[in-house]
C-alpha positions in Angstrom: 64.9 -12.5 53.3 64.6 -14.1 49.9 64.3 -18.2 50.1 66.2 -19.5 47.5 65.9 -23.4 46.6 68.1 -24.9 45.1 70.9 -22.4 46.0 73.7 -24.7 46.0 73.3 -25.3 42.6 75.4 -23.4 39.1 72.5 -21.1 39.2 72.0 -20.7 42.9 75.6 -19.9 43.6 75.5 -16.5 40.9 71.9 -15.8 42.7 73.5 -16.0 46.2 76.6 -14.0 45.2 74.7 -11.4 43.8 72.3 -11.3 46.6 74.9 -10.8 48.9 76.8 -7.7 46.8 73.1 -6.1 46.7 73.4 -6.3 50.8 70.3 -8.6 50.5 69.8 -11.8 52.9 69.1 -15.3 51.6 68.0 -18.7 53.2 69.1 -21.5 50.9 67.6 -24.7 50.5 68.5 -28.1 49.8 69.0 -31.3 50.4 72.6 -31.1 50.9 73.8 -27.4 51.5 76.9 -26.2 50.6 77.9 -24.4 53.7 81.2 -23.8 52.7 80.7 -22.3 49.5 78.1 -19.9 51.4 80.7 -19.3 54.1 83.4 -18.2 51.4 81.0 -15.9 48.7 78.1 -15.1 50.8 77.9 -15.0 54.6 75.4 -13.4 54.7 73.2 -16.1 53.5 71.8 -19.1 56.0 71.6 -22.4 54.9 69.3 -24.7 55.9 67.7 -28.4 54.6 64.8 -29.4 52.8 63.4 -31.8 55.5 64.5 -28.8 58.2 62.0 -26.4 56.2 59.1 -29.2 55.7 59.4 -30.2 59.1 59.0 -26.6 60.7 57.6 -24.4 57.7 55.7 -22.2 60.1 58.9 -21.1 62.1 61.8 -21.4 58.6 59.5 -19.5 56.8 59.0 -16.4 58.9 60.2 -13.4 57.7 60.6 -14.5 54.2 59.8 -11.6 51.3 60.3 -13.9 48.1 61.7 -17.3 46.7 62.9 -18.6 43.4 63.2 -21.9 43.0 66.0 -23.3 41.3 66.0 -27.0 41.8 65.9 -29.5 39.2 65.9 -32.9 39.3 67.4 -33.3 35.8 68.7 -31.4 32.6 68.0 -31.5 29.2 68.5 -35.2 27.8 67.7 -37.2 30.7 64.7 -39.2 31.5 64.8 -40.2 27.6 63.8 -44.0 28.5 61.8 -43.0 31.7 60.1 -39.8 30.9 57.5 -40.4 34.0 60.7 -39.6 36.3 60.3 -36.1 35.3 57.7 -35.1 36.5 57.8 -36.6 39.3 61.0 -35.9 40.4 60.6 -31.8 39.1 56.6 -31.3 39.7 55.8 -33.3 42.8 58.9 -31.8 45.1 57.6 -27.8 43.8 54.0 -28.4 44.4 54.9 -29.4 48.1 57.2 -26.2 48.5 54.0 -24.2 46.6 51.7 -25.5 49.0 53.5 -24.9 51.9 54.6 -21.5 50.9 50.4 -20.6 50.4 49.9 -21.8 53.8 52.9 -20.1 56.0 54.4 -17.4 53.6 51.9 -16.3 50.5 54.8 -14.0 48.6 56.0 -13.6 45.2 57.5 -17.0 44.0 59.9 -17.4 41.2 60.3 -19.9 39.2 63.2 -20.7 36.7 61.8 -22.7 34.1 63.7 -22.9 30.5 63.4 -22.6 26.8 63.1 -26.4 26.2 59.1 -25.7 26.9 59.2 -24.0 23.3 60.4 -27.8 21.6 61.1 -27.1 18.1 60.6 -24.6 15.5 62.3 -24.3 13.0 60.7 -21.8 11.5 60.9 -19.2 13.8 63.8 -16.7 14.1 63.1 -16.0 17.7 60.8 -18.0 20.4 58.4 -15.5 22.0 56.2 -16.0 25.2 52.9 -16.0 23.2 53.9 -19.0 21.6 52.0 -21.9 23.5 54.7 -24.5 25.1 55.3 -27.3 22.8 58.5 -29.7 24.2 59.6 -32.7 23.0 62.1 -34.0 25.7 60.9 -34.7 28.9 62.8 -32.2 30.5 61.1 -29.7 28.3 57.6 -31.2 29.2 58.5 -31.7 33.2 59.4 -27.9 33.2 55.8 -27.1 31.2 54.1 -28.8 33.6 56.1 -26.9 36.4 54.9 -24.0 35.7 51.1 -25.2 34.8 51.6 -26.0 38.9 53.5 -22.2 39.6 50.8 -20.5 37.8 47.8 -22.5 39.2 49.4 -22.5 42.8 49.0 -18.2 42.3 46.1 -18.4 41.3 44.5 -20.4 44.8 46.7 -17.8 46.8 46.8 -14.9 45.6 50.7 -15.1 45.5 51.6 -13.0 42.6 53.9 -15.8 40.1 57.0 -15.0 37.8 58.4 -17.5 35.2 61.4 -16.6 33.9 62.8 -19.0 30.7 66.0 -18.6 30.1 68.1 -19.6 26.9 71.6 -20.7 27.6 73.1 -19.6 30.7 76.9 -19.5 31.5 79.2 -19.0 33.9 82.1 -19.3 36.8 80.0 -22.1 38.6 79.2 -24.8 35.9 80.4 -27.6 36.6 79.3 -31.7 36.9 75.8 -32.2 35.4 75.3 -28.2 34.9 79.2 -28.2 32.3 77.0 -27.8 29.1 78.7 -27.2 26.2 80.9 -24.0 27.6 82.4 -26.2 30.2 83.4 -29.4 28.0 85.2 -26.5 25.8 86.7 -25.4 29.1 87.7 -28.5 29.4 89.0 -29.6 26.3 91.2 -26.1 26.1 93.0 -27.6 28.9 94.1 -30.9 27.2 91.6 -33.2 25.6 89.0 -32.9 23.1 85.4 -31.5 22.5 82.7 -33.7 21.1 80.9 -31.8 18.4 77.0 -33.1 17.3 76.9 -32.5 13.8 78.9 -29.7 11.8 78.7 -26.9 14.2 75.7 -24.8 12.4 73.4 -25.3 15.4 72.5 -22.2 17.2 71.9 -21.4 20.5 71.5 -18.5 22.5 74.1 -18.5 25.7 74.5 -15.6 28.2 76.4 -15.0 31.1 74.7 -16.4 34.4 75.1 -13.0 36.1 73.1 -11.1 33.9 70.4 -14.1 34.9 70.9 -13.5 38.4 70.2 -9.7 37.8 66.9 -10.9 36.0 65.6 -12.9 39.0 65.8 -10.4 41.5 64.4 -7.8 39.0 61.4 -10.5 38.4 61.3 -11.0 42.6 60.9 -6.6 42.7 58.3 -6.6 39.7 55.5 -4.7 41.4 52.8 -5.8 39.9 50.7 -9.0 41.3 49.4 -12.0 39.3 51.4 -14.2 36.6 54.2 -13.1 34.5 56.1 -15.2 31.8 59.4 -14.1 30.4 62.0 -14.9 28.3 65.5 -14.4 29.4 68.6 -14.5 26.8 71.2 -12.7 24.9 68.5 -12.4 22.0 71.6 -13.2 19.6 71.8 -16.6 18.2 75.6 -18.6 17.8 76.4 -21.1 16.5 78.3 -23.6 18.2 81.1 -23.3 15.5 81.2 -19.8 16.9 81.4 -20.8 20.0 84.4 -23.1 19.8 86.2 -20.5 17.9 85.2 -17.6 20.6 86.2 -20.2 23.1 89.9 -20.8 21.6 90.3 -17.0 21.5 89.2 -16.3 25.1 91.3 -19.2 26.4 94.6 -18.5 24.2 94.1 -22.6 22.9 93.2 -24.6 20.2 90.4 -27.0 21.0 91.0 -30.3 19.0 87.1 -31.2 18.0 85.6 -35.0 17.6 82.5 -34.8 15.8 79.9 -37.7 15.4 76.1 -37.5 14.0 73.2 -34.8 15.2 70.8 -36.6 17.9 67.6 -37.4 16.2 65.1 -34.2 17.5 67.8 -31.9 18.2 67.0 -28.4 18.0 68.7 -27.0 15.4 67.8 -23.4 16.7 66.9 -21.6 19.9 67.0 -18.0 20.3 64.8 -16.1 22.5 63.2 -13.0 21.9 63.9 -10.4 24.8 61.6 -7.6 24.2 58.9 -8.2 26.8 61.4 -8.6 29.9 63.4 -5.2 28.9 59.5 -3.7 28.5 58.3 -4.8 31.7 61.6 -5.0 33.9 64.4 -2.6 32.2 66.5 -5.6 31.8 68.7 -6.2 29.0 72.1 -8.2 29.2 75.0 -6.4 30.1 77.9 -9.3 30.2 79.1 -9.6 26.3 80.0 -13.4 25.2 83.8 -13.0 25.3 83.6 -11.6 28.6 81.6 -14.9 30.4 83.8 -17.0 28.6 86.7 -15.4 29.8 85.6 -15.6 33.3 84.7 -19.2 32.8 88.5 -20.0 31.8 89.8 -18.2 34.9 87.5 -19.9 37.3 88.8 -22.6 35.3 92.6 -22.1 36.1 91.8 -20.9 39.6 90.9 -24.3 40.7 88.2 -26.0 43.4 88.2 -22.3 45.4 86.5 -20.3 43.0 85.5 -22.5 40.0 84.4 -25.5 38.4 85.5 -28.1 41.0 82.8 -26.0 44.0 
């Protein structure tokens, strides 16, 4: 059984799916479970509470193989006038589960960290894994120092560590604070209007959320022990003029656009270089841009049962 926390979450809903089309079982954890979504896309997965987990770790985690933790306390852009809430509201909450896990259930933990720990470069066409964290939002530094904790927690018990950074992820289950970009265009494509930063020419690097899903469990089988760090993306930079105009062809709308000044610090690029995950793990994406974002304006039109409003 793989413990997943955070499952109830954009991200946590694609891994559960998937897990449950591979035949694979999956305790989720959170604060608040969403039972019915698990009931619907994957009944084969058991839900369960943080406080039920720290209250009896010895007994919830029995029989557990992996986990990947999901949870997040924020996104990228909050905490700009608090920036101590970070870390702890990400690091404190994963060093408990860390600790506990070392104790009761000393298996291979991954963690889903993101490309915000790379900060700006302009200079560089692609961010690669050797380059030393450098973030300049305190999202980007909580998640650095997450994975300072993932890598040191390995280290005192021998449970072999996986970080996995992924680009721009996107898919059927965004919604709320995970919409991004993606789902304000959804949005806007069914009346309203998208709010542009700047002229469009920043680039990001956005991939479908199932191809992530297939990354985590290949990063959960990698058989090798110790501490692993890899970048997970399309490896193909667009911009987000691109975007909007491959967002008005995969939803059949125009998408009016408001524009108003770049954020002082934005990135203006972010691609990821893939090479060391397909190396290591065989794992490329399969899901083409055009594709996702024609899923995402189904799930769109489908409504609270299979998209956006779960």
């Amino acid at each position: 059984m793989i413990l997943v926390v955070g499952g109830t979450g954009f991200i946590g809903k694609t891994l559960v799916e998937a897990l449950q089309a591979a035949g694979r079982r999956a305790l989720c954890v959170s604060r608040n479970p969403d039972t019915d979504f698990l009931e619907r896309h994957a009944p084969g997965c058991t839900a369960m509470t943080l406080d039920a987990l720290r209250d009896d770790p010895g007994r919830a985690l029995q029989g557990i193989e992996g986990c990947v933790y999901l949870a997040s306390a924020g996104r990228l852009g909050d905490h700009g006038d608090t920036p101590w809430l970070e870390a702890r509201r990400m690091v404190g909450p994963l060093m408990r589960l860390l600790h506990l896990l070392g104790e009761h259930a000393p298996v291979p933990v991954v963690y889903l960290s993101s490309a915000a720990v790379y900060g700006r470069r302009d200079k560089a066409l692609f961010l690669r894994e050797t380059m030393a964290p450098r973030p300049i939002t305190p999202y980007g530094t909580g998640k650095a120092m997450a994975e300072l904790a993932v890598a040191a927690a390995g280290r005192q018990s021998g449970m072999p560590t996986r970080i996995l950074r992924p680009s721009t992820p996107i898919g059927r289950w965004q919604a709320g604070k995970a919409r991004g970009a993606v789902g304000a265009l959804m949005e806007a494509a069914a009346g309203g209007s998208f709010t542009l930063n700047g002229d469009g020419s920043a680039v990001r690097d956005f991939f479908d959320a199932r191809d992530l899903a297939r990354a985590i469990i290949a990063a959960l089988d990698f058989p090798r022990r110790g501490h692993r760090v890899w970048n997970v993306g399309s490896g193909t930079g667009t911009s987000l003029a691109e975007l909007i105009a491959a967002a008005e062809a995969a939803t059949g709308r125009a998408i009016p656009v408001t524009r108003r000044p770049m954020p002082e610090g934005e990135v203006p690029r972010a691609v990821l270089d893939i090479s060391r995950i397909e190396a290591d793990l065989g794992w490329k994406p399969d899901i083409p841009l055009h594709r996702a974002l024609e899923q995402c304006w189904q799930a769109w039109k489908d409504g609270p049962a299979s998209g956006p409003a779960a």
